[in-house]
C-alpha positions as CSV (number, residue, x, y, z in Angstrom):
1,X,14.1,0.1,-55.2
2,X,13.4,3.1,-53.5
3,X,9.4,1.3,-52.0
4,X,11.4,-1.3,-51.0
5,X,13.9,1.2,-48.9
6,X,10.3,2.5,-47.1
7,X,8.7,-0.6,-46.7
8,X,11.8,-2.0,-44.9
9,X,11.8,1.5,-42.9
10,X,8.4,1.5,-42.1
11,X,8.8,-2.4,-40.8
12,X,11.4,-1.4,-39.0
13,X,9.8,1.5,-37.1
14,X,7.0,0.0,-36.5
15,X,9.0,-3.0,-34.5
16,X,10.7,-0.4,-32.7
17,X,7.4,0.9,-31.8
18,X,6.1,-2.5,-30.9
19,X,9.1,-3.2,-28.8
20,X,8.6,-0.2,-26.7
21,X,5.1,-0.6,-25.8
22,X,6.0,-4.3,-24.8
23,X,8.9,-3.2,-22.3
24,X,7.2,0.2,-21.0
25,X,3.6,-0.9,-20.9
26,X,3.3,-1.1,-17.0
27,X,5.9,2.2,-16.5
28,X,3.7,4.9,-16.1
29,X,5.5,8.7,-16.1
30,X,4.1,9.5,-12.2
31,X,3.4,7.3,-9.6
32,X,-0.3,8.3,-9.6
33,X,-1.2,7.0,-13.1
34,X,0.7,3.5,-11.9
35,X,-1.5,3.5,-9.3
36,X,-4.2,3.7,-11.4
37,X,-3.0,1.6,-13.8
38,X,-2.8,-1.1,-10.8
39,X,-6.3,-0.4,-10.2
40,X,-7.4,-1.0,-13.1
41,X,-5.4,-4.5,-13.5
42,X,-7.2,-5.3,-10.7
43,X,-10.4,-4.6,-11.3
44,X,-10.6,-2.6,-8.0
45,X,-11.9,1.3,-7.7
46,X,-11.0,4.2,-8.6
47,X,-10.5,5.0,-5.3
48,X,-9.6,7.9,-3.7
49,X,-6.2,8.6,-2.0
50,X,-6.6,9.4,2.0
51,X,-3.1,8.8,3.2
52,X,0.4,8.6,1.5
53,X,3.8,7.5,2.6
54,X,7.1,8.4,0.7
55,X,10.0,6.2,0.9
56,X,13.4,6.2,-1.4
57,X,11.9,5.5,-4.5
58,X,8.1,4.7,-3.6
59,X,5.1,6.0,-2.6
60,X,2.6,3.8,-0.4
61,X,-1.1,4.7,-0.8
62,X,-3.8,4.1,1.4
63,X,-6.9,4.6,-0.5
64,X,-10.9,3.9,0.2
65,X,-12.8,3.1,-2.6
66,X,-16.6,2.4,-1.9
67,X,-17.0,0.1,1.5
68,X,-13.5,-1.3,0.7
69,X,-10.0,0.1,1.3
70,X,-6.8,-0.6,0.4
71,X,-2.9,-0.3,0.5
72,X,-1.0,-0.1,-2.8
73,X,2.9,0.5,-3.4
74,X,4.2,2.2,-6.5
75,X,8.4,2.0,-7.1
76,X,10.5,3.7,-9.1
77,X,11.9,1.6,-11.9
78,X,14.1,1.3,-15.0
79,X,14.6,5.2,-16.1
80,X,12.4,6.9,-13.9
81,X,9.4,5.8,-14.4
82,X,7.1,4.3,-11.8
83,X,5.7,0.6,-11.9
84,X,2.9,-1.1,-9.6
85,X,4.2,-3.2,-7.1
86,X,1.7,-4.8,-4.5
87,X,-1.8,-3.8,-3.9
88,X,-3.5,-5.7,0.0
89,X,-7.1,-5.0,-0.5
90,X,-10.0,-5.3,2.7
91,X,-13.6,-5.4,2.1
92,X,-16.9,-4.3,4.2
93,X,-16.3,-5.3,8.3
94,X,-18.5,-8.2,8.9
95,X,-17.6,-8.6,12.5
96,X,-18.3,-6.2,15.3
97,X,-14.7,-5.3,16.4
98,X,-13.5,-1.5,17.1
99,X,-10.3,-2.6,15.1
100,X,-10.4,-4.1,12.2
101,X,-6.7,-4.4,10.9
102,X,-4.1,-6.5,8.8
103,X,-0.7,-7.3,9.1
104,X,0.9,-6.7,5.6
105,X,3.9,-6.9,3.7
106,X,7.3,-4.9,3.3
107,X,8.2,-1.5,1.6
108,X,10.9,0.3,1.1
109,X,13.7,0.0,-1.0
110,X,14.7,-3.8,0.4
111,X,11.4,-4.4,2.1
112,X,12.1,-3.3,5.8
113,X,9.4,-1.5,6.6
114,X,6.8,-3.3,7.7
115,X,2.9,-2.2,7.3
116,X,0.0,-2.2,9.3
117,X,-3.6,-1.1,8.3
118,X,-6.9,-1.6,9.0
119,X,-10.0,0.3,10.0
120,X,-11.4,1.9,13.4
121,X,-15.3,1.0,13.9
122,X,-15.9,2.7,17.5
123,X,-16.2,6.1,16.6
124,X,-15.3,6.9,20.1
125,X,-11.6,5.4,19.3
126,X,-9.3,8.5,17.6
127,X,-6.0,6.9,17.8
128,X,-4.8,3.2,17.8
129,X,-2.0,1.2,19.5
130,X,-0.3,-2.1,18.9
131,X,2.5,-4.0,21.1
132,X,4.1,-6.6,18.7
133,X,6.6,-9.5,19.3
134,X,9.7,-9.1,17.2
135,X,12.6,-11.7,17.7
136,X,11.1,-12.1,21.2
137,X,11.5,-8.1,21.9
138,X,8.4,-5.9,22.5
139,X,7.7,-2.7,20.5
140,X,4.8,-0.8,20.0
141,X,3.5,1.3,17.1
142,X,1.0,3.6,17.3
143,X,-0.7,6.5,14.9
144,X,-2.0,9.0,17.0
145,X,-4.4,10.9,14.0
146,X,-6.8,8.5,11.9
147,X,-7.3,8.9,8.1
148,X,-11.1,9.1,7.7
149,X,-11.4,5.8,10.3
150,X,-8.3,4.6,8.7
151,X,-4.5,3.7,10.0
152,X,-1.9,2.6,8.3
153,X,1.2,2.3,10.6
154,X,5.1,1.3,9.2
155,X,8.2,0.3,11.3
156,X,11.2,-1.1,10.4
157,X,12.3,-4.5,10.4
158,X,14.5,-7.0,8.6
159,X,13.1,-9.9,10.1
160,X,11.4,-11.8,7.4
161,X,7.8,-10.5,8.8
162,X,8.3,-13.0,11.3
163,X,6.0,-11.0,14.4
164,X,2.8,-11.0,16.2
165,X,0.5,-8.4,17.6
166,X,0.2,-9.5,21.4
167,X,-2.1,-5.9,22.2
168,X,-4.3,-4.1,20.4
169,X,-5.7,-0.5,22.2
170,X,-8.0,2.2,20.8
171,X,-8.0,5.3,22.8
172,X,-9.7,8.4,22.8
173,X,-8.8,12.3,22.1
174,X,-7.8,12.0,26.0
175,X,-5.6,9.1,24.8
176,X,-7.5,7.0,27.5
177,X,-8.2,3.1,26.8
178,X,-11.5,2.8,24.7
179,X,-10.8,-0.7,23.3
180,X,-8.5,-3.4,24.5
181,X,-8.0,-6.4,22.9
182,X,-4.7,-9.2,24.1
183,X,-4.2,-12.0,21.3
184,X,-2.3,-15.0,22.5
């Protein structure tokens, strides 16, 4: 009777351990190793960390890995622990523009921040500038330092991504117009 007590013990324990891996197998303890662990679901890097962004309860990492570079978002979850969200990837500039950029999705805690990120070519250029069209209103975002030739801008927005970039402008460490490019 009593091997029967510890088998059905040991069966139990066991599902209990199953159970757990199954739920928690994409929570990760810091939001580093979910970013890894996002990589690695992927198939993409390891890549190394140049810029990153702390909202509410996520982090938002640009990273470089080889001639690629990318923009992942890691939130908090259920008790704590951090969980991959979305991961925009780019890949080696085949045209010859000064910026190379892409409009991208929302972060934060309800998705109203808005993302833009992308690559500067012209080694001339040291900051970046874009004038967007929000519900017919004009605004312009700019980062005045670049990561290793790399932006990654954020604004907020509840307006369903629905925007376009009408300007884009590279400027110099005088802030003076080095690239200029209007999109209809």
């Amino acid at each position: 009777m009593i091997k029967k007590k510890k088998l059905f013990r040991n069966i139990v324990i066991l599902l209990i351990v199953f159970c757990i891996i199954v739920i928690f197998y994409p929570a990760s303890v810091s939001p580093i190793t979910a970013l890894k662990r996002n990589e690695r679901a992927k198939n993409y890097g390891p890549s190394v960390i140049i810029k990153t962004e702390k909202f509410n309860n996520e982090y938002c990492y640009l990273c470089k890995y080889d001639k690629w570079y990318s923009i992942d978002i890691v939130k908090r979850g259920t008790w704590g622990l951090w969980y991959p969200g979305e991961m925009l990837t780019s890949g080696h500039l085949v045209s010859s523009e000064p910026v190379e950029y892409i409009k991208a999705f929302g972060a934060g805690d309800n998705g109203n921040k808005h993302v833009l990120f992308g690559r500067v070519n012209d080694r001339r250029i040291k900051s970046v500038k874009f004038e967007i069209e929000v519900k017919n209103k004009t605004k312009v975002v700019e980062q005045r330092k670049l990561y290793d030739n790399l932006f990654m801008i954020f604004w907020d927005g509840n307006d369903n991504f629905i925007y376009s970039i009408k300007d884009i402008q590279g400027l110099d460490e005088n802030s003076k117009v080095v690239f200029e490019k209007k999109i209809n």
